[in-house]
N, C-alpha and C positions, 0 to 999 in steps of 0.2 A: 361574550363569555358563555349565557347561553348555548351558542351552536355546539361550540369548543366541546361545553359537558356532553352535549348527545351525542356529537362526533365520536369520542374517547370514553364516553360511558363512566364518566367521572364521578366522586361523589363525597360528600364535604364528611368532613369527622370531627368529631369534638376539638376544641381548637385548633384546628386547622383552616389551611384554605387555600382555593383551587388554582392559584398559581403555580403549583411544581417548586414552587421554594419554600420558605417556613411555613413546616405545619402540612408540606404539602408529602413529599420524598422524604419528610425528617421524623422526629419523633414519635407524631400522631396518627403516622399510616402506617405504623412498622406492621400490625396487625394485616389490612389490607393486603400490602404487597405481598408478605409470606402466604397469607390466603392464596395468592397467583402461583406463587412460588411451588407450592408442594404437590400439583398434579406434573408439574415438570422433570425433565430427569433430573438424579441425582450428580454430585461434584464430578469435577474433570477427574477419569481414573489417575491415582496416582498422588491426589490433591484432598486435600482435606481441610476443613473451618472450623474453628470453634470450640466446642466443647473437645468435637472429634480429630484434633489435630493434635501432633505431641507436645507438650511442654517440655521447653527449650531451660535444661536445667540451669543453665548459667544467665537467662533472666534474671536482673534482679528484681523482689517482689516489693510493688509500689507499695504505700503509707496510704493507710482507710483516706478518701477526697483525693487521691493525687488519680494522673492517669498512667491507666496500665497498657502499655502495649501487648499488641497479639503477638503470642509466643512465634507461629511459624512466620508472619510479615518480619518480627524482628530478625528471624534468622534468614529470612532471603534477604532483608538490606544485607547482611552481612556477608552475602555472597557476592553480591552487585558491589561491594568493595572490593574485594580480594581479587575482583575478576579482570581481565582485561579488555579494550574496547569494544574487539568484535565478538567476544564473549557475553560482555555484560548488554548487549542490542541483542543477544539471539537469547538470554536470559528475559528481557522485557517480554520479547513478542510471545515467549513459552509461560511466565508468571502472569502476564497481563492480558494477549491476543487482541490488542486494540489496536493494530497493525490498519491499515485501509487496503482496498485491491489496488492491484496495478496493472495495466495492459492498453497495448499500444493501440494507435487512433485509428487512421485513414486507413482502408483495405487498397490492399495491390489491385491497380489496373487489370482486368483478367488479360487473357489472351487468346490467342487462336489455339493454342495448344493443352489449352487449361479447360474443359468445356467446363458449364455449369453445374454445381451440385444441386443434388435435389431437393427443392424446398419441401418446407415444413418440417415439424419436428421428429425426431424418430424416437421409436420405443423405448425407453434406459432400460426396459424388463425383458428385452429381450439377451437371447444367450449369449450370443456372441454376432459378429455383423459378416455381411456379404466376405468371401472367403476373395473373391478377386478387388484388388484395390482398387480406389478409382485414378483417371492418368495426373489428378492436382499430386493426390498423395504420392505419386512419383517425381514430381519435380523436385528438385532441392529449391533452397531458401536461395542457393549461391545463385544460380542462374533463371530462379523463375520469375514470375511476374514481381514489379515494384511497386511501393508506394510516393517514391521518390517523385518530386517537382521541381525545373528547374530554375524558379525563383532561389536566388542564391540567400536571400535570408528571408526569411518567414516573421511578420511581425502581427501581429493582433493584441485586441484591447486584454489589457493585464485581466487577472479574475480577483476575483476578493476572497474566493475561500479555494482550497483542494479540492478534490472530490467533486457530488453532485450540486449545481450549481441552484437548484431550486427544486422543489418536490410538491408539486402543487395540490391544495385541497381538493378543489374540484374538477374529479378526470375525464369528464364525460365529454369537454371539449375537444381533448386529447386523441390523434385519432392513431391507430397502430399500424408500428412502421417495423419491418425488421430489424434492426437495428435496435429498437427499446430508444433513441432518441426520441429527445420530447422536443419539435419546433416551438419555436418562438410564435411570439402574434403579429400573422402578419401584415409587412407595411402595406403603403397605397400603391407601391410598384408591384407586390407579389401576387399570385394567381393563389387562388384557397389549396392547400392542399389537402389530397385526399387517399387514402389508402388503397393501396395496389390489392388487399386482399376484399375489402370493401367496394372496388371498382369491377368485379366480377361478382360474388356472389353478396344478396342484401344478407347482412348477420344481426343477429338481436343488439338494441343499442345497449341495453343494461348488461349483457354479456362480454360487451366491448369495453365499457366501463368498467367493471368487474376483473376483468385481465388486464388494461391499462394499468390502474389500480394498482393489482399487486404485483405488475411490476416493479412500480415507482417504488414502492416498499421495500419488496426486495434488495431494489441495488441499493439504496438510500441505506439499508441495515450493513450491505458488506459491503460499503466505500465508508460507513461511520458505527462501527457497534455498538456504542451508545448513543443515544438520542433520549433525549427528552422533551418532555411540554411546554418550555420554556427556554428552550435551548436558541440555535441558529438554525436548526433543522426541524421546529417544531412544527412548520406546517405540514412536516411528511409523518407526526406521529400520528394522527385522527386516521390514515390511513393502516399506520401498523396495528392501531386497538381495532380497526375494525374488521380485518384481515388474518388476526395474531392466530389464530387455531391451522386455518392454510398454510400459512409462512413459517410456521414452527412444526407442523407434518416435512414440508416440501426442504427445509433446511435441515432436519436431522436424517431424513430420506439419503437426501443426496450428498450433504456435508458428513453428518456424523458432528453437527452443531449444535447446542441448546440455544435456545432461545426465551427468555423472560420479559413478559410485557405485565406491568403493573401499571396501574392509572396515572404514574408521573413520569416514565422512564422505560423504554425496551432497552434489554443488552442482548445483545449475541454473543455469545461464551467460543471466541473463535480456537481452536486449538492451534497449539503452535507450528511455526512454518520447518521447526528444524535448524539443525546447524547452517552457518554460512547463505543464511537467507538474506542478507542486508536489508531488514528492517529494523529501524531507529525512530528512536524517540527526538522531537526536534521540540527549541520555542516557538509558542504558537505563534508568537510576534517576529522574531528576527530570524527564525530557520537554523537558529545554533543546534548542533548535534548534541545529546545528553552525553556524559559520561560516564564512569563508573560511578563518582564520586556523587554525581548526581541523581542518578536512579539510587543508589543506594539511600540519601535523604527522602526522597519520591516512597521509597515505600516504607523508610523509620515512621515518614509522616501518617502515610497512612495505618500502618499499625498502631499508632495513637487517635487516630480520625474515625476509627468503627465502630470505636464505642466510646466516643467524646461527647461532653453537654452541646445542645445545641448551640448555645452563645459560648465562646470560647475564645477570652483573653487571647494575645497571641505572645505575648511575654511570659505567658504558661506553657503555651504548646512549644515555646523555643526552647525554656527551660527545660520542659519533660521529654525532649529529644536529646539535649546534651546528657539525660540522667539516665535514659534508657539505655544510650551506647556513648561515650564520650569520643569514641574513635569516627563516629559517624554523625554527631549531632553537631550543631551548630556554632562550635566551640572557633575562636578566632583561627586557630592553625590549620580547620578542614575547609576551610572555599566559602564562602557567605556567597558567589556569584553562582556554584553549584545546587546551594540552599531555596536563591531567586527561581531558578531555575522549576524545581521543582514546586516553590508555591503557584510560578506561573501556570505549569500545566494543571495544577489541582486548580485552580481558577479555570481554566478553559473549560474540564472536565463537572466545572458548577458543583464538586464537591467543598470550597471556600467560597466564601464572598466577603465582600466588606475587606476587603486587602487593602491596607494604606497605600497610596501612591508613590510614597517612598521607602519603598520596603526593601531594595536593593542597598540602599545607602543607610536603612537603620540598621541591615543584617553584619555591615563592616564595622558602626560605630557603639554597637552594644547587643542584647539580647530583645529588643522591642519596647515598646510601652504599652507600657499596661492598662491603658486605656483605650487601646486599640483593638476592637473585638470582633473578634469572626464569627460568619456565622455558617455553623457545620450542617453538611445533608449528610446524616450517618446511611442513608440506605445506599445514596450516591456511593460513598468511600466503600461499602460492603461489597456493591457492584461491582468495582474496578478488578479486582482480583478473580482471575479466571479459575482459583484454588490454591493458593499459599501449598509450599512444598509438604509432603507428608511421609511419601517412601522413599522419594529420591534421596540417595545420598551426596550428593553435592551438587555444585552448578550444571555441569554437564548432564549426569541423571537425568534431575529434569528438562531441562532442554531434549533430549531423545524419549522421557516417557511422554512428553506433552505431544509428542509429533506421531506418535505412534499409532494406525488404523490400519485395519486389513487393505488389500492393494487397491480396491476399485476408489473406497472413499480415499485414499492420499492422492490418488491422482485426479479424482474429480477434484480436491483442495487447492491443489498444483495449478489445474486448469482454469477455478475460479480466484485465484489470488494471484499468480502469480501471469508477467507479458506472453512464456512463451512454456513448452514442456517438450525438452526435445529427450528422448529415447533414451539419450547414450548416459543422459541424469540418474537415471531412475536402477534400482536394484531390478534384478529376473523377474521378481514374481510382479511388481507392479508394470515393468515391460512389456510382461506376457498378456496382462489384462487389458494394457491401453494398446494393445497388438489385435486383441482379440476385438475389442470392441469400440475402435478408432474412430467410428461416425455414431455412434448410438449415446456413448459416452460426451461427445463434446454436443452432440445435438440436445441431451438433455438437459445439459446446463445453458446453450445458447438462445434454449426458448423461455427458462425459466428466468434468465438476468436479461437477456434482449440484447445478446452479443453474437458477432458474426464470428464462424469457425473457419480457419485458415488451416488446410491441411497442406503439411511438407515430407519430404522424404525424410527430415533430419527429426520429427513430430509434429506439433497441434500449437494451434495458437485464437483464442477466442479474444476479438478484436471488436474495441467500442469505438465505432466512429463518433458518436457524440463529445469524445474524450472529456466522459463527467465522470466515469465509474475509473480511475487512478488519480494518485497522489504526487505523480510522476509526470510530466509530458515532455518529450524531446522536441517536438517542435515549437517550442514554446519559447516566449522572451527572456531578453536579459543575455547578459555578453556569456555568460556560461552555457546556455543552453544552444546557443546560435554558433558558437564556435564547437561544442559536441558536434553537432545535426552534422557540420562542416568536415567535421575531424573523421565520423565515421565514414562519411560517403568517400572521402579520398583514400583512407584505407583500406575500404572494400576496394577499388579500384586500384591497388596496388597490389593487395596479396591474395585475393579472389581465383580459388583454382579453376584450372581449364576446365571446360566439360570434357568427362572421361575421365578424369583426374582422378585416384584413387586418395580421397582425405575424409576425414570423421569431420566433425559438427565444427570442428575447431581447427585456427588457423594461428601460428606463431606470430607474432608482432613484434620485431627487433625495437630497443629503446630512440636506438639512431632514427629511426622511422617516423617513432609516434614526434619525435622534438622538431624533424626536419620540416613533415609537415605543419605541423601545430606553428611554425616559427613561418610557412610561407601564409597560412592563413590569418595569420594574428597582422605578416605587413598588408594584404592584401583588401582585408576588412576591418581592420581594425577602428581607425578614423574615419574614413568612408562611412562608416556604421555606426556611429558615436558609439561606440564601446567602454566600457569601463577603463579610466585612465590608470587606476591603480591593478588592473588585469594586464595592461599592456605595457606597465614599467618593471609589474615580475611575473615576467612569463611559466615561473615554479608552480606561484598559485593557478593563474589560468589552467596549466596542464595539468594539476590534480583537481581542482574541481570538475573538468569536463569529464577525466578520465571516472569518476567517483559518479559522476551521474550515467555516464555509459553502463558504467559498472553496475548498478542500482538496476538499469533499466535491464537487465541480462545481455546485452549487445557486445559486453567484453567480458574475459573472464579473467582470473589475475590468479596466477601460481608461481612456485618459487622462482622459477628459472625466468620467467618473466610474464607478458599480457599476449590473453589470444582472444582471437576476432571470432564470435561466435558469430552458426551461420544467419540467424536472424537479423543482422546485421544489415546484411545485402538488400533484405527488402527497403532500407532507405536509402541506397546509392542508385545512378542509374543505369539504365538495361548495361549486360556485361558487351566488352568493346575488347574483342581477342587481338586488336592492335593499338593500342591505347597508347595517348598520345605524352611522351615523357613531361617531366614536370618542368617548370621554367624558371622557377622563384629563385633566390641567391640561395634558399635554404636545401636545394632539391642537388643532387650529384647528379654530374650531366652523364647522359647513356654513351657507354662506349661504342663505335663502330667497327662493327664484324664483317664490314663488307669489301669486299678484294677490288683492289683498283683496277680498273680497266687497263691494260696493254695502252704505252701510246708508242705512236708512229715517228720514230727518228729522226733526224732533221737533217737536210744536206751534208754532206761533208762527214756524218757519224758515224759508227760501224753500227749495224746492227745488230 
C-alpha cells in the first residue's frame, strides 16, 4: 500500500481510505478530485452539468429525502428510448465516449516494390510534408503488400479481457520496440531481446524508462478511458499519476481530448466518433449488444447515481427510476433483462457495488429488497458522462456537435480510434489536410501510441502488431471470427479489381456471393474445426454475425442497395492471382467455357 500511495501521490482524508472505493472516489474526496478538476479544460462544447445545464421542465420535482435526477441525464435517457438501434450506439459513443480504439494487427509483408519508410518520428508542426509521395503511398490496398497467412485457421490462447492485456508497474525492464509492444518474459528457449534503437546508439536508461512509461499510459487511457486504482487496469494507474501533466499536454495537443487524473480515477473525455461509427455498448460478461431500451435505463440510472447517498437501498433506486420516467424505469412492461443490463455495465464501470447475485431474476419478480444495498462512487457515475446534452436539440444534434473539430484534429481522431481512414471518407477540408500532411500526421501519433503507419493509395492506416490496443481482432477465436477472416479472404479473391482497373475504395458484393461462399466454407470447415453446432444448423446467424464483425472492423461497408468490400480488405486475402482458380464447393456456380473447340479431322467415308 505504501508503494501504491508514493507511486499515485495519494492521500488519506477524513473518513476515507485509500482503496479507490468507499471513502476513496466517493463522498470524502469530492473536494480533492475537483481540486484536480478545475486547472483542466472546461465541458465538452455543446454539453453542459449541473447547475449549468437547462432544467428539463417536465421533470417531475422529487419530495425533500427522495432522489432527484439530473435534469439533462434524464432527458438524454429519453432520447436513447425514442431512438433507434444504430442511433442509440452513435448516441452512447457522442453522450459517453467510452468507446475503446480499434485497429488491425499484423503489418503487410513488404516487398520489392514497397521500399522502406523512413524511421523515426516526423514533425506534426511542421506545414505541410514532402510535396512528392512516397511509392507505398501509391500502392493500393487491392494489389499491394498482404498480411495474409496461409494457415487456413488461426487459433491462439483465448484473452481474458479486450484491450491491453497488462500495463506493467515497473518499466524500466521494458525495452523499446517500434511497435509500442510490450514482450513477455522470456522462456528458457528465447534469446534476451534487445532494442534495434539501443543496439546502435547507448541511450539514457531513465530516459528509456520515461518514454516506455508513457507510452504504456497512453494506449492503456485510449484502449480504456476510465481507469481506476482499483479497477482491472490498476497497475497501469501509478503510471498515469505520474505522467498526468505530459499525457494531458500531448492528448489535447493532438486529440483535442481532456483528460482528468484525480488520486482514485483518470478519465479521458473522448469526443464523439460521429454518425455510423459502429460503436456499441456490450455485457461485459456475455458480449450482448445494448439497446435503445437499455442505454436509455444506463443513463435514468445514472441521473439518479450523481448525486445519491453513498449506501443506497436498491429498492429505492428501482423505485426512483420508475418515479422519474415510468416509460423508462423499471416497471414490469419495459424489459427488467434491459434493466440487468445496464446494472451490469455500472458494475463493471465500479460505479455500483455490492449487486445481489440475483438481480436479473429479482428485476422480473418484483422492484428489489430492501435490504439489498449498494454502494455508490458518486465521482465514478459524475465521470461517466462526457457532458449530458445542453444546446443540442435532439439526438442527432448531438451526435454531430460531439464530433465536431477543425480538420487536422478529426482526422488525427480518425487515425487513433479508428482500423483504417481512407480518403473517399472524409469531407474536402479534412481531405486536403490528411493530403497535405499524410507522413507528418500519422507519424505523430504512431510515435506517441507506438503504432506502425500503413500508407495506401486509398489512405492511412496505424497498425498494432501487438493486437492489445482494439476491442476487435479478426483473427481471433471462436467459429465467428474464423469464418469472417475465411469469408473475407475468398471475396477479395473473387471481386478484387485488375490492376489498371479504374474503381474507388469500394467494390459491390452481390448477396448470391457472400451466401455461396459463406455455405462452401461453413461445409468445408465446419466440423473439421469443431465449430459452433448451433452456427452450422442456421447458417442466417453464422452469416450475420461474421458480416457484423467485418462490418465493425471497416473491411465491409453496408448500403442500401446492398454490401461492399472495402479496399482494406485485400490486405488479408492473399497476393492477387489475375488467373484464379474457380471455385469447387456445391455452393460455388461452375465457370462457363468460352473456349472454341478445336476443328476435328473426319473419318473415312465422311464428307468433309
Amino acid at each position: 500500500m505504501k508503494q501504491q500511495e508514493y507511486a499515485t501521490g495519494a492521500a488519506r482524508t477524513a473518513g476515507g481510505t485509500s482503496d479507490g472505493r468507499t471513502g476513496g472516489a466517493g463522498r470524502s474526496t469530492t473536494d480533492a478530485v475537483v481540486a484536480v478538476r478545475e486547472p483542466a479544460r472546461g465541458p465538452v462544447p455543446g454539453t453542459a452539468t449541473g447547475a449549468d445545464a437547462p432544467q428539463d421542465p417536465d421533470a417531475p420535482a422529487a419530495p425533500p429525502g427522495e432522489l432527484s435526477p439530473d435534469p439533462a441525464l434524464l432527458r438524454l435517457a429519453r432520447w436513447f428510448a425514442e431512438a433507434d438501434p444504430g442511433t442509440a450506439d452513435d448516441l452512447c459513443a457522442a453522450s459517453f465516449g467510452l468507446y475503446p480504439a480499434r485497429h488491425f494487427g499484423a503489418p503487410a509483408e513488404p516487398s520489392a516494390a514497397e521500399p522502406a519508410e523512413p524511421a523515426g518520428p516526423t514533425d506534426s508542426s511542421d506545414p505541410s510534408d514532402p510535396a512528392e509521395p512516397s511509392a507505398a503511398a501509391e500502392v493500393s490496398w487491392w494489389h499491394g503488400p498482404t498480411a495474409h497467412t496461409p494457415t487456413p485457421l488461426r487459433t491462439r490462447e483465448p484473452r481474458t479481457a479486450p484491450g491491453l492485456r497488462r500495463a506493467r508497474r515497473d518499466a524500466a525492464a521494458l525495452p523499446v520496440v517500434l511497435s509500442g509492444a510490450k514482450p513477455g518474459r522470456p522462456g528458457r528457449h528465447r534469446k534476451p531481446e534487445q532494442s534495434r534503437a539501443a543496439a546502435v546508439v547507448p541511450q539514457d536508461r531513465s530516459a528509456v524508462t520515461t518514454a516506455s512509461e508513457r507510452r504504456i499510459a497512453a494506449r492503456l487511457l485510449l484502449a480504456h478511458p476510465l481507469v481506476t486504482a482499483s479497477g482491472p487496469h490498476a497497475d497501469g494507474f501509478p503510471l498515469i499519476r505520474r505522467h498526468r501533466d505530459w499525457l494531458t499536454e500531448r492528448f489535447d495537443t493532438l486529440l483535442g481530448y481532456p483528460l482528468v487524473v484525480g488520486p482514485w480515477h483518470a478519465r479521458l473525455h473522448k469526443a464523439g466518433p460521429g454518425p455510423g461509427a459502429v460503436r456499441r455498448l456490450e455485457h461485459p460478461a456475455t458480449g450482448a449488444p445494448f439497446t435503445p431500451g437499455g442505454y436509455a435505463r444506463l443513463a435514468l440510472a445514472l441521473a439518479l447515481l450523481v448525486d445519491a447517498p453513498e449506501r443506497l437501498p436498491l429498492g429505492r433506486l428501482l423505485a426512483a427510476m420508475d418515479a422519474a420516467d415510468p416509460g423508462i424505469g423499471p416497471g414490469p412492461s419495459t424489459g427488467p433483462a434491459d434493466l440487468a443490463m445496464a446494472f451490469a455495465v455500472l458494475a463493471d464501470w465500479q460505479v455500483l457495488t455490492d449487486l445481489p447475485a440475483d438481480l436479473p431474476a429479482g428485476l422480473v419478480t418484483g422492484l428489489g429488497d430492501a435490504s439489498d444495498v449498494l454502494t455508490v462512487d458518486r465521482e465514478l457515475a459524475r465521470a461517466v458522462p462526457a457532458g449530458p446534452p445542453a444546446l443540442a436539440a435532439d439526438a442527432a444534434d448531438l451526435i454531430r456537435r460531439a464530433a465536431e473539430a477543425e480538420p487536422g484534429t478529426a482526422v488525427r481522431r480518425r487515425l487513433a480510434e479508428t482500423p483504417a481512414v481512407l480518403a473517399a471518407d472524409l469531407p474536402e477540408d479534412q481531405r486536403a489536410w490528411l493530403r497535405d500532411h499524410r507522413h507528418s500526421g500519422p507519424a505523430a501519433l504512431a510515435d506517441f501510441l507506438g503504432l506502425e503507419a500503413e500508407q495506401r493509395a486509398e489512405g492511412v492506416a496505424l497498425l498494432d502488431p501487438a493486437e492489445e490496443l482494439t476491442d476487435l481482432a479478426l483473427s481471433g477465436v471462436g467459429t465467428a471470427a474464423q469464418a469472417a477472416l475465411l469469408l473475407v479472404e475468398r471475396l477479395v479473391e473473387e471481386v478484387r479489381p485488375l490492376p489498371g482497373e479504374t474503381t474507388g475504395a469500394d467494390v459491390p458484393v452481390p448477396d448470391a456471393l457472400i451466401d455461396g461462399v459463406l455455405g462452401d466454407i461453413a461445409d468445408e470447415y465446419g466440423l473439421p474445426a469443431g465449430w459452433r453446432r448451433d452456427y452450422l444448423a442456421d447458417r442466417t446467424a453464422l452469416r450475420r454475425d461474421a458480416l457484423d464483425l467485418l462490418h465493425r472492423m471497416g473491411l465491409i461497408a453496408t448500403r442500401p442497395a446492398g454490401w461492399l468490400l472495402r479496399a482494406p480488405a485485400a490486405r488479408y486475402a492473399p497476393a492477387p492471382d489475375l488467373l484464379p482458380t474457380p471455385g469447387t464447393g456445391r455452393h460455388s456456380r461452375p465457370t462457363p467455357d468460352f473456349t472454341i473447340p478445336a476443328p476435328t479431322t473426319p473419318r473415312a467415308g465422311q464428307p468433309a
